[in-house]
N, C-alpha and C positions, 0 to 999 in steps of 0.2 A: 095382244102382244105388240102389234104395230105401235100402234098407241101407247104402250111403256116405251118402247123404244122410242118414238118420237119424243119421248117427255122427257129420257135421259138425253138425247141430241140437245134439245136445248137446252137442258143447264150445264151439258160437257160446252156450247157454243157460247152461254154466258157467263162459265169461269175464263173460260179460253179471254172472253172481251175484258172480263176484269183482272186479268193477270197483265194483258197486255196495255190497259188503260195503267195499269200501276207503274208499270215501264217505263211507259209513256214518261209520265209525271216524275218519275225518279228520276230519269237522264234529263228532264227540262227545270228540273229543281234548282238554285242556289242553294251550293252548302259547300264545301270546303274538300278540296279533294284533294287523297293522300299525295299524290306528287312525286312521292315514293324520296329516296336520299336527294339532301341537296347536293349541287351541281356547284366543286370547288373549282372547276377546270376554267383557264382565262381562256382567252383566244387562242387560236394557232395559227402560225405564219403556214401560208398555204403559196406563194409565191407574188413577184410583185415585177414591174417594170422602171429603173432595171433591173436586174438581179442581184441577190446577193454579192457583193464583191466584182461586182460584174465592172471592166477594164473600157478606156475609151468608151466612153458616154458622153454625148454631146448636145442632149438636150436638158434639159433645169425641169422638165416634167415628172414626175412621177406614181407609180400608181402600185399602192399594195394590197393586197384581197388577206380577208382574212377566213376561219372555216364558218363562222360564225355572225350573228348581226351585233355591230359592238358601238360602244359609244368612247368619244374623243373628249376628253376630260380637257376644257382651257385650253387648248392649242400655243394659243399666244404666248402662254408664261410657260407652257410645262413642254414642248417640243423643240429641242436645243439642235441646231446645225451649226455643222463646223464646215470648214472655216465661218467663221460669225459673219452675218446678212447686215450689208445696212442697208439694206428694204427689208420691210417684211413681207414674209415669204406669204402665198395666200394655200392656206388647210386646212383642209374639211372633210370631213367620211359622211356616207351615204350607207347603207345596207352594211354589206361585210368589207366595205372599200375604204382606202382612208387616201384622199389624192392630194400634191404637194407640187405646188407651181412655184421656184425658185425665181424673184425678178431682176438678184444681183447675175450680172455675167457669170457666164465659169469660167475659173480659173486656171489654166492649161497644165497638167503634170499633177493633179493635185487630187487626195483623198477626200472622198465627204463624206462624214457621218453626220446620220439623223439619228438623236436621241429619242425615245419618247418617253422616258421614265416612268412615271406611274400614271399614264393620260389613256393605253388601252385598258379598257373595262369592256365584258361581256354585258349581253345589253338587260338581262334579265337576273342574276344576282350583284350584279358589282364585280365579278374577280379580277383582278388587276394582272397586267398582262405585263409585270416588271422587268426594268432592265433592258427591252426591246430597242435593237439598234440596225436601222440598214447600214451600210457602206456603198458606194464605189467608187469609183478613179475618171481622171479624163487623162489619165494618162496611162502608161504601158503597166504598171504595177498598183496595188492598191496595200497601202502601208498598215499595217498591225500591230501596231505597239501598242501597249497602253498601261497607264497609271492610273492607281485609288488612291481614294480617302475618306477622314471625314473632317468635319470643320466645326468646332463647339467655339459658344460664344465664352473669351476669356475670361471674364470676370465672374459665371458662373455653370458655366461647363454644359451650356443649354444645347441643343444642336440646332443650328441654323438652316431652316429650310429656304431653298428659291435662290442662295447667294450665287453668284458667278462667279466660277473656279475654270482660273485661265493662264496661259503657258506662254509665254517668249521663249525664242532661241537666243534672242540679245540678252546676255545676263547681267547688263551691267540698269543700277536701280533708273536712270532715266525712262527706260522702255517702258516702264508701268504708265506714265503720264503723256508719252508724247507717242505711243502706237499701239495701234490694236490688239488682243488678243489672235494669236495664229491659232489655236483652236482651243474652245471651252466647253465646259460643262455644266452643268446647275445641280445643286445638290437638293437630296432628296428629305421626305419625312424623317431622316433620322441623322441628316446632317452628311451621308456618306452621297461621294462625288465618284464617278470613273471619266475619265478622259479616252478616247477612245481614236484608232489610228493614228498614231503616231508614227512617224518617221524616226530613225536612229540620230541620237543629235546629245545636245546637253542644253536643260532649261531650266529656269526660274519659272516657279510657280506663285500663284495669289487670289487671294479671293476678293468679290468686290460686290456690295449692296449697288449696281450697278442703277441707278434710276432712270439716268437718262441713254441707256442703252450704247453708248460710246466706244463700250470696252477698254476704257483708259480710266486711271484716278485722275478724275477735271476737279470733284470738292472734296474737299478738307472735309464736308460733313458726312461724305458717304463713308460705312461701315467697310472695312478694312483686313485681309489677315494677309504674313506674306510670309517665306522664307529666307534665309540667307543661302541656305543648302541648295546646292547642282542639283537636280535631277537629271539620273540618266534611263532610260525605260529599258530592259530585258525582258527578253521569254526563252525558256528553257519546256524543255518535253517533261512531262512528270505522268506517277501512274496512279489515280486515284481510287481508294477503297469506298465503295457504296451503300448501307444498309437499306433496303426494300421491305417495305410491309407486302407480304405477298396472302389474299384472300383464297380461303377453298373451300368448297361447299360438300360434303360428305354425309351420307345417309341424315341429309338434312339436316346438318348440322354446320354452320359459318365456322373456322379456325384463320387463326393469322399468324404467321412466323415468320419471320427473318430473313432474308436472304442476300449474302455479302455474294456484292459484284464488283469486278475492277473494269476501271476504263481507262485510255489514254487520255490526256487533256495538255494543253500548254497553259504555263503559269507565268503570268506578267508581275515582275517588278517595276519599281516600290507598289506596293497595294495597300499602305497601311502610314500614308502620309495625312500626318494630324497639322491643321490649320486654324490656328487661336485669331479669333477674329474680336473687332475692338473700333471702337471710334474716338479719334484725336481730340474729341470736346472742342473742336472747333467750329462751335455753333458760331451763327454769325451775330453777333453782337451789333446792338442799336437803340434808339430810346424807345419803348414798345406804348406807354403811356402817362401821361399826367393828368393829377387830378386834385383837387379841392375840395375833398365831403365837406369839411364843414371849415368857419371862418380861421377857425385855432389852428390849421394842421394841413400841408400840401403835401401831396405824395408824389414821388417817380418811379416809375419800373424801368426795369432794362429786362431784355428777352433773354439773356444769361446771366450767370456767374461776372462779377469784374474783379478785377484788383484794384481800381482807385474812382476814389469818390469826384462827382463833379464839383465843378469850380462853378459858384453861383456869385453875379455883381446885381445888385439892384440897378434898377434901370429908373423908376419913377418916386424912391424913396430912399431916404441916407438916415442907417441904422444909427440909434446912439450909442449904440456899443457891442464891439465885435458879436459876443456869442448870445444874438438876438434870438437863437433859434436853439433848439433840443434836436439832436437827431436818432432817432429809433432804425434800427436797420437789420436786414437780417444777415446770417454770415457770410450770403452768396453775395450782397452787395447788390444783388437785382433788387431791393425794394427798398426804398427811402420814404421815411416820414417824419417831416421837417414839424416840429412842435414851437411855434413862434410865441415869445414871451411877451414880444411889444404888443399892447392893446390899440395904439397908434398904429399900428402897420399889421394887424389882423383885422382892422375894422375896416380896412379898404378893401373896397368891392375888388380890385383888379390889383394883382401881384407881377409884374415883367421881371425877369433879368435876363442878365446876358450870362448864356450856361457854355461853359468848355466841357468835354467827357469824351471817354475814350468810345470807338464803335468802328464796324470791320467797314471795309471799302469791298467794290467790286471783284478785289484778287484774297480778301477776307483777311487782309490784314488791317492789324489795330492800329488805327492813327488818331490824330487829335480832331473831332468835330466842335464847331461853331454852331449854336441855333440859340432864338430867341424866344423864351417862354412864357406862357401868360396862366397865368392862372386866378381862374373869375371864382368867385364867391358865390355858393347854390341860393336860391332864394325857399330861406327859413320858412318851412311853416310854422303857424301860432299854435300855441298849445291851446287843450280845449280851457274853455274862458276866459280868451285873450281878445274880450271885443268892448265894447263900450260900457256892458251891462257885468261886464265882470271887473274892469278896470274899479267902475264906481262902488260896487262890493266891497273891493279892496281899499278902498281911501274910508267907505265906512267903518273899517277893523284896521283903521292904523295901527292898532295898540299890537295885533296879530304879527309877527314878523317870520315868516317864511327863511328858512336856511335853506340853501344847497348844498349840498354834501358831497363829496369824492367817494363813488365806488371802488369798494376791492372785490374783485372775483377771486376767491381762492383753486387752486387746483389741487386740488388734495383726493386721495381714491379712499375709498370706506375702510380697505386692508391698505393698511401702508406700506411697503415692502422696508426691510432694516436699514437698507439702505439709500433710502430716498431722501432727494431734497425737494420738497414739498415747495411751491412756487404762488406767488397773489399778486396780482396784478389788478396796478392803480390804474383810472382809466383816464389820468394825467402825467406827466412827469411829476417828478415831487421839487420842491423848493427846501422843505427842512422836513427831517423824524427827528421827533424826539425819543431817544433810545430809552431815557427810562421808561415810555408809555407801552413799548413793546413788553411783550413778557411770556416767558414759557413755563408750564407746569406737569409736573406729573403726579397721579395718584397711588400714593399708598397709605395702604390700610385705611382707604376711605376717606383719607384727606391728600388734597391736591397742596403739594410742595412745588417749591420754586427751583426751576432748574437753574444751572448755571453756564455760562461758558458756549453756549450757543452763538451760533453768529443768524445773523439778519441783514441780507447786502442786495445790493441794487446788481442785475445782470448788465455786462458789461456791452451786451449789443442793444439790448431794451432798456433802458434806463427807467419804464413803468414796471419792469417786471423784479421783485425783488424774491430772493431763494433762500432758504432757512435750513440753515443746515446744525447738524445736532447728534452726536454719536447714540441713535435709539437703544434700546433694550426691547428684547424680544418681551412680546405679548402688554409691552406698555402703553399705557393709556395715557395719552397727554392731553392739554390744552392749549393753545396758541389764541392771544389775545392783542388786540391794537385800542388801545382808550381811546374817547371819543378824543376828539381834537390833537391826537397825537401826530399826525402829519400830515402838515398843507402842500395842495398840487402849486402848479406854480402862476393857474390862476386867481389864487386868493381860497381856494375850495378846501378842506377839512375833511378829517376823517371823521362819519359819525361813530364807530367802534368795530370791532369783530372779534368774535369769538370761535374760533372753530376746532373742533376736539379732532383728534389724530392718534387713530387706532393702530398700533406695529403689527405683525403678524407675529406668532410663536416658534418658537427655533423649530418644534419640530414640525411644522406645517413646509419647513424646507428639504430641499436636496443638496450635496457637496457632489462633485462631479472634477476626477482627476483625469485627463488624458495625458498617456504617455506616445510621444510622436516617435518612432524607429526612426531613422533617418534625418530626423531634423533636431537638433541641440535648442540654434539660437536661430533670430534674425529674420522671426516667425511670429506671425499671432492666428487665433482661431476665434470664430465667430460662431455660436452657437445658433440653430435655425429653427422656426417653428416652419409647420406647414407647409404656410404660404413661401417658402424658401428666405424668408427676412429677416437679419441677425437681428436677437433679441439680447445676447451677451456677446462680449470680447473679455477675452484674453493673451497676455504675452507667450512666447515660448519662450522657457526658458529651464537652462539644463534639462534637454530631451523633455519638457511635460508645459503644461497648460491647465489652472486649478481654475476652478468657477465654484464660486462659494454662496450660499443664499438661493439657489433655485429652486424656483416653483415649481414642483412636478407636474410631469407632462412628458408628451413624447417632442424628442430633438434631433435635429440634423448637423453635422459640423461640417465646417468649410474652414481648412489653409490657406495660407496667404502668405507666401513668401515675399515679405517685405524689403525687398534691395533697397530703397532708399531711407529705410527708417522713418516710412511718415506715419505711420500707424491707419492705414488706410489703405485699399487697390487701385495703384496706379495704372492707368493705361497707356499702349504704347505709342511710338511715334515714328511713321515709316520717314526715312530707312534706316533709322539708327537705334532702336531700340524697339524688342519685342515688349508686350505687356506684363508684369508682374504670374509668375507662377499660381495657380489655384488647385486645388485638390480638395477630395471629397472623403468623407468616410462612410463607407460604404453603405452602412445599416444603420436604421434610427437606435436613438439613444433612448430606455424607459426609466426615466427617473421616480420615483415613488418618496413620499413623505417619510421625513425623518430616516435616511436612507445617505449611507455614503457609496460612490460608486468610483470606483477604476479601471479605466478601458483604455487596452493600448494599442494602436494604430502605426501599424506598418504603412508608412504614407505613402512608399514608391510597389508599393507589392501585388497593387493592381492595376494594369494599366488606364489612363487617363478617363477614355472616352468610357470606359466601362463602371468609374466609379459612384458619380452621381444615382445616388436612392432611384429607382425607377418611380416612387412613390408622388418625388418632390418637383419630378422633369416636367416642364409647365408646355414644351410643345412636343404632345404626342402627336401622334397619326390620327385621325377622326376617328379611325378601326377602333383602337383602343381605347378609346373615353368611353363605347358603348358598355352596360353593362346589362344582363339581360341574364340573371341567374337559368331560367327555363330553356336556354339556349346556350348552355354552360358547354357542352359539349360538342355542339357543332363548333363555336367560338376556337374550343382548342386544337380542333382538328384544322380549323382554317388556315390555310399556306400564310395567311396576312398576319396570323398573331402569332404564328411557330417561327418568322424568319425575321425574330429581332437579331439585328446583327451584333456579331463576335469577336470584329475585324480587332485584331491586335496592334494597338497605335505605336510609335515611338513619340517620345519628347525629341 
């Protein structure tokens, strides 16, 4: 009996070892542990030195604890102090600390707020600790005003993240250029701005791509928004309604319901100041480069846009006659390509003149520049058998005579659309076409007929590039032909021929698409948008509508454009006299489908501005938001970061 018992002791002591050996092994395992719900909570202010709103403070140090160990996203760009530093300020978190050593002096009597926008993050999911602002005073009282907004870029309603949004009391338009911002803010992921502690007063407001950190507009190149309108800041007591998801746990079972709470809060005016931001296109203008590919042909660039062509004097050679040269160019006038006729003054290694052209000075205005230009001749490589043993080849087949020939590159697409003009491009300027060697055909009933009435013409910025235009027929099948030696470049070179067939598309492979504008008669045009937010069609408004006729199905975007100046085009503005051209969006893509007429009508004032732009086609979201992570579909939508797209109701 002892002996049974001893025999069960032992195997009670070695399950006892192998239960606990399993133990072991199981807590010292890698494997993935439940974690239980994720953790959406940001940081929480836990106190700091000095305090809150805290009066008379006289040191630039600061120190704020948070409950949590967190991380300080960019300090440098994303942590805004008012009054604006010109030092910057040095800040950095540690643990759950984030410390702040101010190295401008304080200002006596005066509020400071520390923005931190979206820079607190929890250290272990990311949750963003938005909106977080200390205050206090070095004087008796600590001022609490404050104004919103948001700031979309004007010509396509984008929202502008990082700009500097800043306030004078001097409201007359000097102040922007010759004094600092008295206190600003930086706008956020979604283009919205709050200004914060305010004093009772009346100001001018503006936003500023600020680079060189100045808080004044010093260039004409930095990005721009500003108002005409006073602002005056208000707060009133107001009593807010809450909805709460309130959790319960009952005979094991989780429930959630409702629960409407009110609370006091004060509400600040304006909160809902929209700011259309825009750049003057006052790039600074200069000669960017010149060049000589090859001995026929010199180029120049300018780093922008011009209105007038330079003045060129030969310096080492005297033309026989004026229009020595062809000029190719494009419409911006940034790119010149001089096509020189003389074979005397193309064959010279070295080209000099004396060149006049317009280009910005130090204050970035246009004046007349002087420089001297040279442009050398590359040195040719020889084609292959161009050496002795091939020269002598060549004198043995005298009889053999080699032509060179003028290429056309055609641009023509495989579906042609009905309304294209089909474009070939010589890879010389032309000297003469012979019109009857051109020829257009179409086929029916299996033989190709001669069209009529066609035009074939030289573009008037490219003089190589000539454009064929021809009222098509849906689903027809043409032919476009150049005979051989139909037209010499203007080095002596020939065309060897072309033939190139040109397929139309069928009516019903199209879309017709009418928009009717509410609100807008005339003195309007609309751009239709793929995707990529890129008009791919234009049209007028006119009597309340906009027709696009011929479109290729697909999905579309449409953008307004209140044309004040009648240029057919979105003009930008120019501080201080003139805000940027109006833009608006329509709300919802457009689905076009084949052989399909459609009419859609568009209340263009009936939703406010910043809310109209397709979430679809907004090219700067938040990081948050680009994620896409179906398996995580539901944490995603509970996250505080993709429920608090903002609602702010803008004015015009």
């Amino acid at each position: 009996m002892d002996r049974r018992n001893t025999q069960l002791r032992r195997l009670a002591d070695t399950v006892a070892a192998v239960l606990l050996l399993a133990a072991i092994n199981s807590c010292a395992s890698i494997g993935t542990p439940s974690g239980g719900p994720r953790d959406y909570t940001p940081p929480v202010y836990k106190g700091s030195t000095p305090k809150q709103n805290q009066t008379n403070v006289k040191s630039g140090k600061i120190e704020i604890e948070f409950d949590e160990i967190l991380q300080l996203d960019n300090p440098s760009e994303n942590v805004v102090i008012s009054p604006p530093q010109k030092e910057m300020p040095k800040i950095s978190s540690i643990g759950r600390k984030i410390s702040i050593e101010l190295l401008d002096s304080l200002i006596p009597n005066t509020t400071y707020a520390i923005d931190f926008g979206d820079a607190i993050k929890d250290n272990n999911e990311g949750n963003i600790l938005s909106g977080f602002s200390l205050a206090f005073s070095t004087g008796d009282k600590t001022d609490s005003l404050q104004i919103a907004g948001t700031v979309l870029n004007a010509a396509d309603l984008e929202p502008i993240t990082g700009m500097t949004i800043g306030i004078h009391s001097d409201t007359t338009d000097t102040a922007l250029s010759t004094k600092p911002f008295e206190r600003i803010s930086r706008s956020d992921a979604f283009g919205k701005f709050t200004i914060r502690n305010l004093t009772p007063g009346k100001y001018r407001i503006y936003g500023l791509k600020d680079a060189d950190r100045s808080y004044t507009y010093n260039n004409a190149s930095e990005d721009i928004a500003f108002s005409k309108e006073i602002i005056v800041p208000t707060a009133e007591g107001s009593i807010v309604t809450d909805t709460l998801k309130i959790t319960e746990v009952k005979d094991g079972k989780e429930t959630t319901r409702d629960s409407v709470v009110t609370r006091n809060t004060t509400v600040f005016r304006p909160d809902s100041i929209l700011l259309l931001a825009f750049n003057q296109g006052k790039e600074a203008l200069y000669l960017s480069k010149t060049d000589r590919q090859e001995r026929r042909r010199f180029t120049i660039i300018f780093s922008t846009a011009t209105d007038s062509l330079p003045e060129l004097e030969p310096l080492n050679f005297t033309p026989s006659v004026p229009d020595w040269y062809i000029l190719e160019r494009t419409a911006r006038n940034d790119t010149l390509n001089y096509w020189i006729k003389d074979s005397a003054i193309y064959n010279m290694d070295t080209l000099a003149f004396a060149a006049r052209y317009k280009a910005s000075d130090t204050l970035m205005n246009i004046t007349d520049h002087r420089d001297t230009l040279e442009f050398l001749a590359r040195k040719e490589t020889r084609p292959a058998g161009d050496n002795a043993a091939g020269r002598r080849r060549r004198r043995n087949n005298a009889d053999t005579v080699t032509v060179k020939h003028m290429e056309i590159s055609p641009r023509v697409n495989a579906a042609t659309e009905v309304y294209a003009m089909p474009r070939f491009v010589f890879d010389q300027p032309l000297r003469h076409i012979d019109t009857s060697a051109v020829h257009l055909e179409i086929k029916e009933d299996s033989t190709w007929t001669e069209v009529k009435g066609f035009r074939f013409h030289a573009d008037s910025l490219s003089p190589r590039t000539y454009i064929l235009e021809n009222p098509w027929k849906f689903a027809g099948e043409y032919k476009f032909t150049i005979d051989s030696l139909g037209a010499e470049g203007i080095y002596g070179e020939y065309t060897k021929g072309l033939s190139q067939k040109i397929k139309i598309r069928k009516s019903e492979e199209y879309s017709n698409l009418y928009i009717e504008t509410k609100g807008v008669e005339s003195g309007a045009f609309i751009e239709l948008l793929n995707k990529s937010d890129k008009p791919v069609r234009y049209a007028t408004v006119r009597n309340g509508g906009a027709e696009f006729v011929f479109v290729q199905p697909g999905t579309y975007y449409a953008r307004l454009v209140i044309d004040s100046d009648g240029n057919r085009k979105f003009t930008s503005g120019e501080y201080p006299v003139r805000q940027p051209e109006k833009v608006y969006y329509y709300n919802n893509p457009i689905e076009l489908k084949p052989n399909w007429d459609v009419e859609q009508t568009w209340d263009v004032y009936a939703i406010p501005v910043e809310r109209q732009k397709p979430y679809e086609i907004v090219k700067n979201k938040p990081a948050n938001y680009k994620k896409e992570d179906d398996a995580d579909r539901e944490d995603r939508e509970n996250d505080p970061i993709y429920s608090n797209r903002p609602t702010t109701t803008l004015q015009f």
